[in-house]
C-alpha positions in Angstrom: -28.7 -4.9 -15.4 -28.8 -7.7 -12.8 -29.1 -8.2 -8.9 -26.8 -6.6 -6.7 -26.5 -8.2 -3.1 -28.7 -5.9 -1.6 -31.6 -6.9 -3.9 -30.3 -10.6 -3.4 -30.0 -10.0 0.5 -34.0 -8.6 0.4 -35.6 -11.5 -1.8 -33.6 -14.4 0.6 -35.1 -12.5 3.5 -38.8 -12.5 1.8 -38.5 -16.5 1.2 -37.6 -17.2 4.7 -40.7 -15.2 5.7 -43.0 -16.8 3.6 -41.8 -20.3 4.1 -39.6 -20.7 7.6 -36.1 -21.4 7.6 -37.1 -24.8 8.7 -39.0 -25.7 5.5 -35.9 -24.0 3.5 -33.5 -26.6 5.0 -36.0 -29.9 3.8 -36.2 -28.1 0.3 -32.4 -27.4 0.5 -31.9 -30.9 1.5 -34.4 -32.5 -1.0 -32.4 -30.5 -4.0 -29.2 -31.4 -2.9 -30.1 -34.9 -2.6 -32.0 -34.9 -6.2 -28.7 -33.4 -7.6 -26.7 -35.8 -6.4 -28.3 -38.6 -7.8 -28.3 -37.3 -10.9 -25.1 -36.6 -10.8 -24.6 -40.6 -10.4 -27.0 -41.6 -12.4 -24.9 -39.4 -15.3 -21.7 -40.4 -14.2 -22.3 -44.4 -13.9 -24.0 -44.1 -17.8 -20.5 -44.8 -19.8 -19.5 -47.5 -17.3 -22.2 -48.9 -18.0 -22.2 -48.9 -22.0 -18.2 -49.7 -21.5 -19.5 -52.9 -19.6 -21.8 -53.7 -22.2 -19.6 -53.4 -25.3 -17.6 -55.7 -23.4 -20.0 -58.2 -22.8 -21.1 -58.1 -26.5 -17.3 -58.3 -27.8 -16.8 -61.3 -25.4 -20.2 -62.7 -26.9 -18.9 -62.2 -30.8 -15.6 -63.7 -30.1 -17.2 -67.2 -28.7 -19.8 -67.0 -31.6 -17.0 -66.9 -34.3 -14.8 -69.4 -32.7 
């Protein structure tokens, strides 16, 4: 059982009666703005641990010398 567009095509039309299509873009906007920097945020985690198993290598190697 799911949505078929026509059910789809009635709730979108619902929403943009009860909130304006002008509120629907800043919510749109918002969301797409929150994805993206989590996107980033997950994407920049391993360069960041690769950049800090570095540093602590590095700090090893002069402790042992």
């Amino acid at each position: 059982m799911g949505f078929g567009w026509q059910e789809l095509l009635i709730i979108a039309v619902i929403v943009a009666l009860v909130f304006g299509t002008k509120k629907l873009r800043n919510i749109g906007s918002d969301l797409g703005g929150a994805v993206k920097g989590f996107k980033e945020s997950v994407g920049s985690e391993p360069q960041d641990q690769a950049v800090a198993d570095s540093d602590t290598a590095v700090e090893k190697k002069a402790v042992a010398e």
